[in-house]
C-alpha distance (Angstrom), angle and dihedral (degrees) to the residues before:
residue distance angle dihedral
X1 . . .
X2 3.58 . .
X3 4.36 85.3 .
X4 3.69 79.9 52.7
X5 3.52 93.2 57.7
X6 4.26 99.2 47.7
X7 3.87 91.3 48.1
X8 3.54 84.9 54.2
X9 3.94 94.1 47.7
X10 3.49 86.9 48.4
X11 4.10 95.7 58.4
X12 3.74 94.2 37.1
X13 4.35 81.9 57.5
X14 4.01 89.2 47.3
X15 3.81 91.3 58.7
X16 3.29 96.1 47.2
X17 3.71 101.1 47.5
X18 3.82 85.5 47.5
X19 3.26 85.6 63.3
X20 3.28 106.2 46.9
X21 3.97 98.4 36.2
X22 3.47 110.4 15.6
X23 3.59 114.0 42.3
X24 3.52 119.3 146.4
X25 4.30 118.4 -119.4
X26 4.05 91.5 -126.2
X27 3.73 110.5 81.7
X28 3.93 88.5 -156.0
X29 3.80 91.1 57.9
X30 3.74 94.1 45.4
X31 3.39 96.2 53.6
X32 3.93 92.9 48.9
X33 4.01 89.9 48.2
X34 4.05 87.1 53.5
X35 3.69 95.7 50.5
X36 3.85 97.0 47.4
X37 3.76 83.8 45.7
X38 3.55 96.3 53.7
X39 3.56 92.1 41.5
X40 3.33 89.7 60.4
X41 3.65 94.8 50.5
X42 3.53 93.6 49.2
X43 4.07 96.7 52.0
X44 4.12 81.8 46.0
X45 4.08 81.1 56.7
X46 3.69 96.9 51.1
X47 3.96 94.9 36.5
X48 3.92 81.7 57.6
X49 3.68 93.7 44.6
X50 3.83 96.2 49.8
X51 4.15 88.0 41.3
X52 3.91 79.7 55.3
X53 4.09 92.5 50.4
X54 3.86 87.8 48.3
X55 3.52 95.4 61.9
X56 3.71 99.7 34.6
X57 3.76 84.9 52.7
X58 4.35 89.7 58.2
């Protein structure tokens, strides 16, 4: 779990430096970037979660 847990760290640090350093100049674009991103981040969440369940569940 604890693998889990940097690789997460590690896409929760490359949203926020996109968004601090790398934004893009078209709003539009941005905003499509930050939802795929956040998607992601979210599906990493519940992939975690039901990981979690999997082995609480043994």
């Amino acid at each position: 779990m604890k693998i889990h847990l940097i690789i997460f760290a590690i896409l929760i640090a490359g949203f926020i430096s996109y968004n601090l350093f790398l934004e893009s100049e078209d709003g539009r674009l941005n905003t499509i970037i930050n939802i795929l991103y956040a998607s992601i981040l979210f599906g990493y969440i519940s992939f975690m979660a039901f990981t979690l369940l999997k082995k609480l569940k043994k």
